[in-house]
C-alpha positions as MATLAB code, in Angstrom:
seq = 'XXXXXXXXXXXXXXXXXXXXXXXXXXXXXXXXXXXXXXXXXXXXXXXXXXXXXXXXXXXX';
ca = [
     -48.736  -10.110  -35.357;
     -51.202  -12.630  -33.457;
     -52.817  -11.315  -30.178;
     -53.776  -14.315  -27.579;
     -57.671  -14.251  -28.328;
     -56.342  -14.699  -32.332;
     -54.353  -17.666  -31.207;
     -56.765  -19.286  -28.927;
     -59.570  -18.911  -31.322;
     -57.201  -20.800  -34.201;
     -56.690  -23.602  -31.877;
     -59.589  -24.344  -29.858;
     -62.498  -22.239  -31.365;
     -65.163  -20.887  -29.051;
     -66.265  -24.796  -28.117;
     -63.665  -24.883  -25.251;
     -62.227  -22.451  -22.506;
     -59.050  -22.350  -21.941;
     -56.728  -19.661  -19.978;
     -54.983  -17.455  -21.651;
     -51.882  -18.526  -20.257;
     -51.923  -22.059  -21.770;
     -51.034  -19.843  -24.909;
     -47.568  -18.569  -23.031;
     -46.923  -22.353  -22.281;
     -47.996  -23.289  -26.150;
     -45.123  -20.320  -27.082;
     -42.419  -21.161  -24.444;
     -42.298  -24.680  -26.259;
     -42.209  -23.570  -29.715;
     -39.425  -21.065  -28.554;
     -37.534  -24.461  -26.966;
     -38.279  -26.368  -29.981;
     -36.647  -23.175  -32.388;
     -33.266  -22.720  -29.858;
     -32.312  -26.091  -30.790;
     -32.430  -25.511  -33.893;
     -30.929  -21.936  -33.409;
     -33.334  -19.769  -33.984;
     -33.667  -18.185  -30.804;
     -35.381  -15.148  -32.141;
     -37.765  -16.646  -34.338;
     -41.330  -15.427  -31.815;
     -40.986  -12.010  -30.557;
     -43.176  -10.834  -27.261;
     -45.096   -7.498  -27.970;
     -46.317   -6.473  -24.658;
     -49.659   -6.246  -24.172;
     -50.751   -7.338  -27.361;
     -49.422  -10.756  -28.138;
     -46.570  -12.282  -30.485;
     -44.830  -11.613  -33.781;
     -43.318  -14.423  -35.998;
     -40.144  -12.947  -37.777;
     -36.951  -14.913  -39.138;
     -35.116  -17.720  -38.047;
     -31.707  -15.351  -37.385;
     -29.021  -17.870  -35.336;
     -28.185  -16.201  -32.118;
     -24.491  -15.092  -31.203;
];
């Protein structure tokens, strides 16, 4: 499980600010990017804490 902070520290470091929404965009196009290839649950949303990586399962 990665929490925001984990994620925006991996891919900007401390040099830049960012909002911590430009992670949910980051995630809504990696979650485009895995529907077309089926995987629709592939990035799970834990509430209030951030986002779990799982398997590529094809969706019904």
């Amino acid at each position: 499980m990665f929490t925001r902070d984990q994620i925006l520290d991996a891919a900007y470091g401390g040099a830049i600010h960012v909002a911590d929404r430009t992670i949910d965009s980051h995630i809504r196009n990696i979650r485009a990017k895995f529907a077309a290839l089926h995987c629709d649950n592939a990035i799970e949303t834990v509430h209030g804490v951030g986002f779990r990586i799982g398997r590529c399962e094809a969706s019904a």
